[in-house]
KEKE-3310 file (N, C-alpha, C; in steps of 0.2 Angstrom, whole numbers, plus 5000, padded with zeros to 4 digits):
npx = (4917:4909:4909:4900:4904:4906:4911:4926:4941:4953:4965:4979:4991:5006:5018:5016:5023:5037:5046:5051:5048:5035:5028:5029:5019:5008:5006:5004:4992:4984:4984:4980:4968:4976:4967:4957:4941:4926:4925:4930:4921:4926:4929:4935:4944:4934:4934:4927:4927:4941:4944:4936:4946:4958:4954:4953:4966:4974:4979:4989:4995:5004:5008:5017:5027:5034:5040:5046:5054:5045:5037:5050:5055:5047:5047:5059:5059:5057:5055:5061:5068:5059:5051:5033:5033:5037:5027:5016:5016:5017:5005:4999:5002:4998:4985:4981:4987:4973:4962:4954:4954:4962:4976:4978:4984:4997:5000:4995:4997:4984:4980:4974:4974:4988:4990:4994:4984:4983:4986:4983:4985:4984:4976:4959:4954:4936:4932:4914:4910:4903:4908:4926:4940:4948:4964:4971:4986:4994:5008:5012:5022:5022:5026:5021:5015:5025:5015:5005:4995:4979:4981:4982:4993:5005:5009:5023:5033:5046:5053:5054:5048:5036:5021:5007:4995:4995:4996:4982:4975:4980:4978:4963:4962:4967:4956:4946:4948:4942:4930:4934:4933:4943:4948:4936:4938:4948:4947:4937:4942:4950:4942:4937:4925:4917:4927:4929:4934:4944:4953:4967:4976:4989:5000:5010:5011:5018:5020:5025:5039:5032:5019:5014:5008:4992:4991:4976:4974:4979:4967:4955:4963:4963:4957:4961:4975:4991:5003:5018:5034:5041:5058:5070:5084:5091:5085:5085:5091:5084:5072:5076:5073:5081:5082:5078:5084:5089:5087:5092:5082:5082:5074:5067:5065:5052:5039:5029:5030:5047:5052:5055:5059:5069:5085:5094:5105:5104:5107:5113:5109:5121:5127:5118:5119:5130:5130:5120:5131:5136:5137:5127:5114:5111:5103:5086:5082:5073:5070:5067:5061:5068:5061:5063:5065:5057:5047:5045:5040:5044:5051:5054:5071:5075:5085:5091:5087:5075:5068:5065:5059:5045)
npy = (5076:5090:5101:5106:5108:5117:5105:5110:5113:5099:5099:5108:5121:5118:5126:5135:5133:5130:5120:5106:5092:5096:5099:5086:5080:5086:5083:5069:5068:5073:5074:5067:5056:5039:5027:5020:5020:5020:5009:4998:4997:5000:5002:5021:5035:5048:5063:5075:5072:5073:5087:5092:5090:5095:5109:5113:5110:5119:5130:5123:5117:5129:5131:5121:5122:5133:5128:5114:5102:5094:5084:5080:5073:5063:5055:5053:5042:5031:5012:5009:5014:5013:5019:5015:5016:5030:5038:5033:5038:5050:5054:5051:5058:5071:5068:5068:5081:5086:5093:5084:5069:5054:5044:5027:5015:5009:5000:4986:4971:4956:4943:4925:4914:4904:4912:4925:4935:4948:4965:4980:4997:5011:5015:5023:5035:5045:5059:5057:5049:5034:5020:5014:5021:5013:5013:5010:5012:5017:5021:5022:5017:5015:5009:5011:5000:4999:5001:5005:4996:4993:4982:4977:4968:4970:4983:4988:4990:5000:4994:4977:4966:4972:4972:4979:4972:4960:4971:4977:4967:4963:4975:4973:4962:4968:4979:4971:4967:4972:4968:4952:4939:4940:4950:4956:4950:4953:4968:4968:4963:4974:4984:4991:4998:4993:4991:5003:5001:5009:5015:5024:5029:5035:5040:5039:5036:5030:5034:5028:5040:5044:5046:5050:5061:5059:5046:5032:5030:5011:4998:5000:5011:5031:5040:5052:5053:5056:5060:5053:5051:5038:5032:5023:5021:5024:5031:5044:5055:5058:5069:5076:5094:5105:5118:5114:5109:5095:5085:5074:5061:5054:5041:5045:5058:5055:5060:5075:5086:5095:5111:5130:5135:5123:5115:5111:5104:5106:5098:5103:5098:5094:5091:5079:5071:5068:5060:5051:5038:5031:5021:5022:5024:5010:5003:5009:5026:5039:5054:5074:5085:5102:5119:5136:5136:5129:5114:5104:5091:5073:5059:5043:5035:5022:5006:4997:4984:4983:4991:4985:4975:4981)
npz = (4998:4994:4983:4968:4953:4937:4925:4927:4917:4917:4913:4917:4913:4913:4914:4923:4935:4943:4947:4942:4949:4954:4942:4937:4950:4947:4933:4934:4939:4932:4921:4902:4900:4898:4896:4886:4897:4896:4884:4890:4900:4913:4926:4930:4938:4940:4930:4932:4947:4948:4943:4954:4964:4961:4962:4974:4979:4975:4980:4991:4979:4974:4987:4987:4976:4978:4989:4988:4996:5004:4996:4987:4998:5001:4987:4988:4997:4994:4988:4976:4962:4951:4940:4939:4954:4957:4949:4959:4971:4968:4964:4977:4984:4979:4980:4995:4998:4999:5011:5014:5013:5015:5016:5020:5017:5005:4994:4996:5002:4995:5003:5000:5010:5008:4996:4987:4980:4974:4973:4982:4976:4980:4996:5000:5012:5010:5016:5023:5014:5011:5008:5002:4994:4981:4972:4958:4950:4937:4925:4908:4894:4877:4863:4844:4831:4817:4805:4809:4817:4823:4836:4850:4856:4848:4852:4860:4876:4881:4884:4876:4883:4887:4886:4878:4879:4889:4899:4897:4902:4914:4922:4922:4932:4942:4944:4947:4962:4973:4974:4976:4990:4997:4999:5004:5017:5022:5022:5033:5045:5045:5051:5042:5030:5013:5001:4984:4966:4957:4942:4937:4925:4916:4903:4886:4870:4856:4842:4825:4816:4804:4806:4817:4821:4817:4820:4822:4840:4847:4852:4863:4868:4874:4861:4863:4868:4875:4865:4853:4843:4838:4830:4818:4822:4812:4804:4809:4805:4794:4796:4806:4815:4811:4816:4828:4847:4856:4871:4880:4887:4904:4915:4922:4919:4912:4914:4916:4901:4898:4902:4901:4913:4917:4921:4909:4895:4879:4864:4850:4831:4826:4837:4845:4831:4832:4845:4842:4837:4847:4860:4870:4861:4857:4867:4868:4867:4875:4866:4870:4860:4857:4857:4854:4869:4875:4876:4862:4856:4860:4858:4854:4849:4843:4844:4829:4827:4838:4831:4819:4823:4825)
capx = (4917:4902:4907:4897:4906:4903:4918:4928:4947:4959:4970:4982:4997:5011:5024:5016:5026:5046:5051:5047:5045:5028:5024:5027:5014:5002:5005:5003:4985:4979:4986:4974:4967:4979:4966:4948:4938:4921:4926:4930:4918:4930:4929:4940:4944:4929:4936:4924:4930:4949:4941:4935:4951:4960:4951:4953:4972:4977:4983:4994:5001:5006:5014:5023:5031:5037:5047:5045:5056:5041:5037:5056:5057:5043:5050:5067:5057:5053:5059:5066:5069:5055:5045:5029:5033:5038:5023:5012:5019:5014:4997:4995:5005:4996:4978:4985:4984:4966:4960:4948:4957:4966:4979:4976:4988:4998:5004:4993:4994:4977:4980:4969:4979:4993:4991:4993:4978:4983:4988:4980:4988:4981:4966:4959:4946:4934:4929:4907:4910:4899:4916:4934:4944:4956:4966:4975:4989:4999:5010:5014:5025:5020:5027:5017:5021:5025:5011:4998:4990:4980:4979:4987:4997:5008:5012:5027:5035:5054:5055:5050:5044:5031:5014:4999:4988:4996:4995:4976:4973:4982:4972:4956:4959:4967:4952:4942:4952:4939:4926:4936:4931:4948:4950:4931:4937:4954:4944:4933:4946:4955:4937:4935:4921:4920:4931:4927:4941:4946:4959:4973:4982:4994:5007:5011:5009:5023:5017:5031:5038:5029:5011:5012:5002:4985:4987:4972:4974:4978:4962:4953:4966:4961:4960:4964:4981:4997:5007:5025:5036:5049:5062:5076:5092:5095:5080:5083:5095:5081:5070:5078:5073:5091:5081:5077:5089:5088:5087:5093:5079:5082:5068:5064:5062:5048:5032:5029:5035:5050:5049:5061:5063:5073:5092:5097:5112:5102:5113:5110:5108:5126:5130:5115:5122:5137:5127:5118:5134:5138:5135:5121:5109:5111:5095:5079:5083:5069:5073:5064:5063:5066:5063:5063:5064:5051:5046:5038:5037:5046:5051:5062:5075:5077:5090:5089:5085:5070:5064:5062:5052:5038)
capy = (5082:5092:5104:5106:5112:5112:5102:5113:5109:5098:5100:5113:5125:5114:5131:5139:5128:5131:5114:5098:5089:5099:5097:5080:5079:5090:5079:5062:5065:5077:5074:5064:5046:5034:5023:5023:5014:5017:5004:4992:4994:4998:5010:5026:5041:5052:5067:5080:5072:5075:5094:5097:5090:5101:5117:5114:5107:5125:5132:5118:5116:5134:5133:5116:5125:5137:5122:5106:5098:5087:5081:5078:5068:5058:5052:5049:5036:5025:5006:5006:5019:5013:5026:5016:5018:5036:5039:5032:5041:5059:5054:5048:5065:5074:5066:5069:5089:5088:5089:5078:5064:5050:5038:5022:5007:5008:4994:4985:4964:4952:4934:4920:4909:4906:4913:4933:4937:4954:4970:4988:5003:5016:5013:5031:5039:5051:5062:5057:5042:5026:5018:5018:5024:5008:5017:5005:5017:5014:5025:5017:5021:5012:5009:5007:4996:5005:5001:5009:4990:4993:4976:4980:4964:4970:4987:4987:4997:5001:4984:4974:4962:4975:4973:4982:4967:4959:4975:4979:4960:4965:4978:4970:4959:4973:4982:4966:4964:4975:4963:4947:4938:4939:4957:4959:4948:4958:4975:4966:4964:4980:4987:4994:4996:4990:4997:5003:5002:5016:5016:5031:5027:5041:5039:5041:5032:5034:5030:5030:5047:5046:5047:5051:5066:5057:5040:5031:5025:5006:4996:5000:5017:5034:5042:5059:5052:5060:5057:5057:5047:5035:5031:5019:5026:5026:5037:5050:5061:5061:5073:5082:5100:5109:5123:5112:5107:5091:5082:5067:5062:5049:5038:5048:5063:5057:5062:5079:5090:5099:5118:5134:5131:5119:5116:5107:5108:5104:5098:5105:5095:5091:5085:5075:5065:5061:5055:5044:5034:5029:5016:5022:5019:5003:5003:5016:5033:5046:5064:5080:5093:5107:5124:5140:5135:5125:5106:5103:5084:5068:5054:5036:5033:5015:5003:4993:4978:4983:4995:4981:4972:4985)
capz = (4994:4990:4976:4963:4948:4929:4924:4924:4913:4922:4909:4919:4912:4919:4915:4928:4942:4944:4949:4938:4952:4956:4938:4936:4952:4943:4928:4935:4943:4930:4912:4900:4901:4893:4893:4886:4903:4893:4879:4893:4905:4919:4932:4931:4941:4936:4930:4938:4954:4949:4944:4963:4969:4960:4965:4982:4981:4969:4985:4993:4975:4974:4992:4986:4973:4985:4994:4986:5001:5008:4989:4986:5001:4999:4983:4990:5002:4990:4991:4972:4958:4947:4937:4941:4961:4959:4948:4964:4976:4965:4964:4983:4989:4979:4984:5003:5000:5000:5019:5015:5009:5020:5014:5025:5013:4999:4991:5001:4995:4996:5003:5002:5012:5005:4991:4986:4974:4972:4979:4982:4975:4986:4998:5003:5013:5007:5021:5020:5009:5014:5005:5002:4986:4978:4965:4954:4947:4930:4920:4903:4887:4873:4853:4838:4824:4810:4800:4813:4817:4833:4841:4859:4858:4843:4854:4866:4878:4880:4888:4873:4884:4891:4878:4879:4878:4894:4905:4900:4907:4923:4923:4924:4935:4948:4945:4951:4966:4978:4975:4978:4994:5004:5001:5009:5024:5026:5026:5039:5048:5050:5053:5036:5024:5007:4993:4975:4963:4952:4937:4935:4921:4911:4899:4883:4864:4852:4834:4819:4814:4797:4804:4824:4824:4818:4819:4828:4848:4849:4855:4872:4873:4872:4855:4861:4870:4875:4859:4853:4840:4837:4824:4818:4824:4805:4802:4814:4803:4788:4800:4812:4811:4809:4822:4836:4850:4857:4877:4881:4893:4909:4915:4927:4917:4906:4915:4913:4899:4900:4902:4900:4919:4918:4919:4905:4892:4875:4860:4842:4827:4824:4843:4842:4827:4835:4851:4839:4837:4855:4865:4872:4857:4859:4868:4867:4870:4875:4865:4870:4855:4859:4852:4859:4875:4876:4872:4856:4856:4862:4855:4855:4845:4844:4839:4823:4830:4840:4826:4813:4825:4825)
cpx = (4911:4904:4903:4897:4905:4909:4922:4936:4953:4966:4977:4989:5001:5017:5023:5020:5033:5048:5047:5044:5036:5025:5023:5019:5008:4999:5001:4994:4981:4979:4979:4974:4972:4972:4958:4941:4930:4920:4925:4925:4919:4928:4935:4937:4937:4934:4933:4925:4937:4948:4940:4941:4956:4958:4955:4961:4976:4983:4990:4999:5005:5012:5020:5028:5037:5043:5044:5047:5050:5040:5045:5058:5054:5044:5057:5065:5056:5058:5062:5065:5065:5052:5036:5029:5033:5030:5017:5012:5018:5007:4996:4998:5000:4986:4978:4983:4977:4966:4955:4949:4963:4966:4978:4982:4990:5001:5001:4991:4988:4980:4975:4972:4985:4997:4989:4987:4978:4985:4985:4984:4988:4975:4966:4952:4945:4930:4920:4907:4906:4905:4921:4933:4948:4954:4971:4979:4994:5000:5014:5016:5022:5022:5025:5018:5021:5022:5005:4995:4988:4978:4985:4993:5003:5011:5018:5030:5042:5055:5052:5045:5038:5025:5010:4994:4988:4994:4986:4972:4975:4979:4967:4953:4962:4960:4944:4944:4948:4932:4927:4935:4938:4950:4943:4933:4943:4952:4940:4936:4951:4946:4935:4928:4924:4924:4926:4933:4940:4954:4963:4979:4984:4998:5005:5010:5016:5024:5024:5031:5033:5021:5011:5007:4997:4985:4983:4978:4975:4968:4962:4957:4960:4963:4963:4970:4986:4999:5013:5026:5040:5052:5067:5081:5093:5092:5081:5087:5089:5074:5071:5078:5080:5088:5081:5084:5084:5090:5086:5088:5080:5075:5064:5061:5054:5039:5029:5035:5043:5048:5054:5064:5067:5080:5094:5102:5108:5107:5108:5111:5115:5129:5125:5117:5129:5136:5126:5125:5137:5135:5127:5114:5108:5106:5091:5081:5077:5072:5067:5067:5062:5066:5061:5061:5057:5050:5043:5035:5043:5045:5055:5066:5080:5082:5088:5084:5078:5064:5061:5058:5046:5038)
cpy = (5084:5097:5102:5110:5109:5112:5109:5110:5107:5100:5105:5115:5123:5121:5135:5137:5128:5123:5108:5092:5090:5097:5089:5078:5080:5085:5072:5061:5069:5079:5070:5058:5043:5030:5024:5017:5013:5011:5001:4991:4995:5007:5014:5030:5045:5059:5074:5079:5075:5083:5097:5096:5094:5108:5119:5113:5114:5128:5130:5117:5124:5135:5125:5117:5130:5133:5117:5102:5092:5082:5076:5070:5063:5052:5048:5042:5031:5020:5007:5014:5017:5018:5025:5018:5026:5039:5037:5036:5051:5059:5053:5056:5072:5074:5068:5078:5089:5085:5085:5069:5060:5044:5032:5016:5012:5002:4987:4977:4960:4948:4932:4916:4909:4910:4919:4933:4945:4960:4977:4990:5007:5014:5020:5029:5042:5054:5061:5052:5035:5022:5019:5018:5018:5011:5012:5010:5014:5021:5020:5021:5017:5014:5005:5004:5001:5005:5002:5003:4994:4988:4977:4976:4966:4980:4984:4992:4997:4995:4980:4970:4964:4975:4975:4976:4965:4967:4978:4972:4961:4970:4978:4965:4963:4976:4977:4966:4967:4969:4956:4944:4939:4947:4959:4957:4950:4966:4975:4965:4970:4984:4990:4994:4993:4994:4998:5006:5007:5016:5024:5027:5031:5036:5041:5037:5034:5029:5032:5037:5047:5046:5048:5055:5066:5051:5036:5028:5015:5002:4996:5007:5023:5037:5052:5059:5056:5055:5059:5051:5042:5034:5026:5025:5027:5031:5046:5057:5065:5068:5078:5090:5105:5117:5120:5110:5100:5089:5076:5065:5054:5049:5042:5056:5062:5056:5070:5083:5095:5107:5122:5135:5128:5120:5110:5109:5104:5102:5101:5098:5089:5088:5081:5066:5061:5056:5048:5038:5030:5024:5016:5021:5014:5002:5009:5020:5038:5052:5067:5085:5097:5114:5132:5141:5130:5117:5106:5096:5081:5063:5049:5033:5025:5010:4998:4988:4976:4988:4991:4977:4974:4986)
cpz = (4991:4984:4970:4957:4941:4926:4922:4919:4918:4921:4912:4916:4915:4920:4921:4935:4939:4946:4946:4943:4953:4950:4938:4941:4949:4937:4927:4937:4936:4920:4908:4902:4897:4891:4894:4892:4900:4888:4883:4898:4910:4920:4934:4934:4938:4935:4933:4946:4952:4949:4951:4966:4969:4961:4970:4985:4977:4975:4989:4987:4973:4980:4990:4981:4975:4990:4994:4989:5002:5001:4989:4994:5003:4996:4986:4997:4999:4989:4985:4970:4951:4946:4941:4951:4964:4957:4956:4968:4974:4966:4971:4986:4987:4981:4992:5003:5000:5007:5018:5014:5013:5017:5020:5023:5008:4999:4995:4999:5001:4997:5002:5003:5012:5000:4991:4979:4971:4977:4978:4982:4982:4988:5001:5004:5012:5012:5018:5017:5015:5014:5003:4996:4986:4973:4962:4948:4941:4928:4914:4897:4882:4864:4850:4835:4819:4806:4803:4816:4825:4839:4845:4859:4852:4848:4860:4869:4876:4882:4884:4875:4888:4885:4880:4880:4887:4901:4904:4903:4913:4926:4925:4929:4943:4950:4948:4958:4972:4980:4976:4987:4999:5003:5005:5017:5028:5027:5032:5046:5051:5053:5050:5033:5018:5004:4986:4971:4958:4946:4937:4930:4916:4909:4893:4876:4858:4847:4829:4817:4807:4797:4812:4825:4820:4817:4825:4835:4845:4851:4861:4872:4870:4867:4856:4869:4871:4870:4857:4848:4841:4828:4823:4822:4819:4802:4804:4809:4797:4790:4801:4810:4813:4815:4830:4839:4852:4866:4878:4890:4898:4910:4918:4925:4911:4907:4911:4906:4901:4899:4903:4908:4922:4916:4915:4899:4885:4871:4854:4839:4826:4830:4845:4837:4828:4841:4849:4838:4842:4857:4868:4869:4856:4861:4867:4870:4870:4873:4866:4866:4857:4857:4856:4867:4878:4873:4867:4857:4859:4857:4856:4847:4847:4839:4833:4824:4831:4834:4821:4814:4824:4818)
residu = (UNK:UNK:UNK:UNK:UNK:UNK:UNK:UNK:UNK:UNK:UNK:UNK:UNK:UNK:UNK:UNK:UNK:UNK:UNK:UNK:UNK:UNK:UNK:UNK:UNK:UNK:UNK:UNK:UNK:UNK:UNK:UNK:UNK:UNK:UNK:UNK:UNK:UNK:UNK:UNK:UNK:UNK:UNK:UNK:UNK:UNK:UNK:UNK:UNK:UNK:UNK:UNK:UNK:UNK:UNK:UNK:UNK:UNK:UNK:UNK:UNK:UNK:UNK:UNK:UNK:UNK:UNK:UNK:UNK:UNK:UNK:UNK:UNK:UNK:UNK:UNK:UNK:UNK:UNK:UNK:UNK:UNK:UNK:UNK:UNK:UNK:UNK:UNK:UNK:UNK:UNK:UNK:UNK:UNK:UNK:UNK:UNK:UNK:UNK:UNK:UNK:UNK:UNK:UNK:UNK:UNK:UNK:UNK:UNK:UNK:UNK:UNK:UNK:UNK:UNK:UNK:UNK:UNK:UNK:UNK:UNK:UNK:UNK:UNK:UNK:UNK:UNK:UNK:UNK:UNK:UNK:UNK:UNK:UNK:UNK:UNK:UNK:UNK:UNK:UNK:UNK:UNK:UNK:UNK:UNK:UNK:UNK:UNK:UNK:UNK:UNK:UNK:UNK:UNK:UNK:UNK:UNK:UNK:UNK:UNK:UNK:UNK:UNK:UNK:UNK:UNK:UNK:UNK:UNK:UNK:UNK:UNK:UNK:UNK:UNK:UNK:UNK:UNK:UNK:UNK:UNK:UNK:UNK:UNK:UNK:UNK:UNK:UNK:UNK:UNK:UNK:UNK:UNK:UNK:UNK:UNK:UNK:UNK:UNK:UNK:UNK:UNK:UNK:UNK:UNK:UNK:UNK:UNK:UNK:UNK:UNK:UNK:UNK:UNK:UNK:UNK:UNK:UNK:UNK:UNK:UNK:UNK:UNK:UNK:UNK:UNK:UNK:UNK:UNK:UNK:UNK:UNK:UNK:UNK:UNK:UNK:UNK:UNK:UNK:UNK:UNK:UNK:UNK:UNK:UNK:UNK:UNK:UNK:UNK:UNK:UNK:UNK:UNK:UNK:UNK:UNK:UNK:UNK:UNK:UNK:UNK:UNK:UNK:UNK:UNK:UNK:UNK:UNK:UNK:UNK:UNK:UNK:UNK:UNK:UNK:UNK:UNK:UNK:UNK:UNK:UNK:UNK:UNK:UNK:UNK:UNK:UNK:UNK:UNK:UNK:UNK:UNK:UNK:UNK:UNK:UNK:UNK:UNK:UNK:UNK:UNK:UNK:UNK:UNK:UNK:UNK:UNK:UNK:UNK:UNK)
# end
């Protein structure tokens, strides 16, 4: 890719796309960094590269919009119903529209023998490139403690036993795994060049309702993060704006924003608080606020339990 553009904003208006799917795509390559790669060291996406590839890709995501079928059946190809598998599968579809760009592996695991050392995300060529792309993909939720602390190992996700500390150590040794000796002697073998590894990591941060909208990043993340709240389930009433509606969001829903787009049956304030009594809060619920038709924020309303730990 030769362009030479002055950064222009990756950032792109997701309302303009009719189908969540498209946005999520849009979302997943092109939302902010979760995670801050200068503090560590580590090698990320450049984001003047994701800038050119967006240029070039405006057209193909306009006609995907237009009939999302190949997107939609992409997704439906995928071995499980994990987010992180779906999310891979948006970024490598959406890398794909660029003609210059050839997926070769995904999921692609390292032996050393016996032993698996690791596995490629996405391997890509870059039309002109001396070397390949290894993309090491993560999307990730993450909750605060409610006293703001930002040692990574006291963050969790909805799966308590998911912590931030854990997945930036998996992270660095994925993002090692181009330079490991048995990944040089398996590219040797199919008749490859070398790789160079690249981080894509999105998601989201969701700090206690009583400080979400300034409290700092975690350590290592980015300080100007996608950001959302959470609450006890006991909290949730002393809030709630009595204007907004509310969207019970499935996993699958919590990439992209929602948008007036979409079909959804929001609840007001007072079907809301009889929700909170059911079963289903039992564990972490995603709500999208919503107000005039549109998303203001997001958040998890968490059971007692889990709320008292953070």
């Amino acid at each position: 890719m030769t362009l030479n553009l002055a950064r222009p904003c990756c950032h792109q208006d997701l309302t303009q796309y009719r189908h969540k799917v498209v946005r999520d795509l849009v979302w997943s390559l092109f939302s902010r960094d979760l995670i801050d790669c200068e503090r560590h060291g580590w090698p990320c996406l450049e984001e003047d590269w994701l800038c050119q590839v967006l240029v070039e890709i405006l057209p193909a995501l306009a006609a995907l919009d237009e009939d999302p079928t190949p997107l939609i059946e992409d997704l439906a190809a995928a071995r499980s119903t994990r987010l992180g598998e779906s999310f891979e599968r948006l970024v490598a579809h959406g890398l794909q529209l660029h003609p210059e760009v050839e997926l070769l592996a995904r999921n692609q695991p390292i032996r050393d023998g016996n032993a698996t050392v690791g596995e490629i995300d996405l391997l890509l060529r870059l039309e002109g490139a001396d070397d390949l792309l290894a993309i090491e993909t993560s999307v990730k939720f993450y909750l605060g403690p409610r006293d703001g602390d930002p040692d990574p190992a006291r963050w969790l996700g909805p799966n308590p036993e998911d912590r931030l500390d854990a997945r930036l150590e998996r992270l660095r040794r994925q993002l090692a795994l181009c330079e490991h000796p048995a990944t040089r002697a398996w590219l040797q073998r199919q008749g490859l060049p070398a790789c160079r590894a690249r981080a894509l990591m999105r998601g989201r941060l969701f700090h206690h309702r009583g400080h979400w909208d300034e409290a700092p990043a975690p350590e290592g993340l980015a300080g100007d993060h996608l950001r959302g709240w959470w609450v006890g389930r006991h909290e949730l009433a002393e809030w709630m704006d009595p204007r907004a509606q509310w969207v019970v969001l499935d996993r699958s829903d919590w990439l992209a924003p929602l948008c007036c787009n979409d079909q959804v049956q929001p609840l007001d304030a007072t079907g809301l608080k009889r929700l909170v009594d059911s079963r289903l809060f039992r564990q972490p619920v995603c709500l999208a606020e919503i107000v005039e038709g549109q998303e203001r924020s997001r958040g998890f309303v968490l059971p007692e339990g889990m709320a008292q730990k953070l």
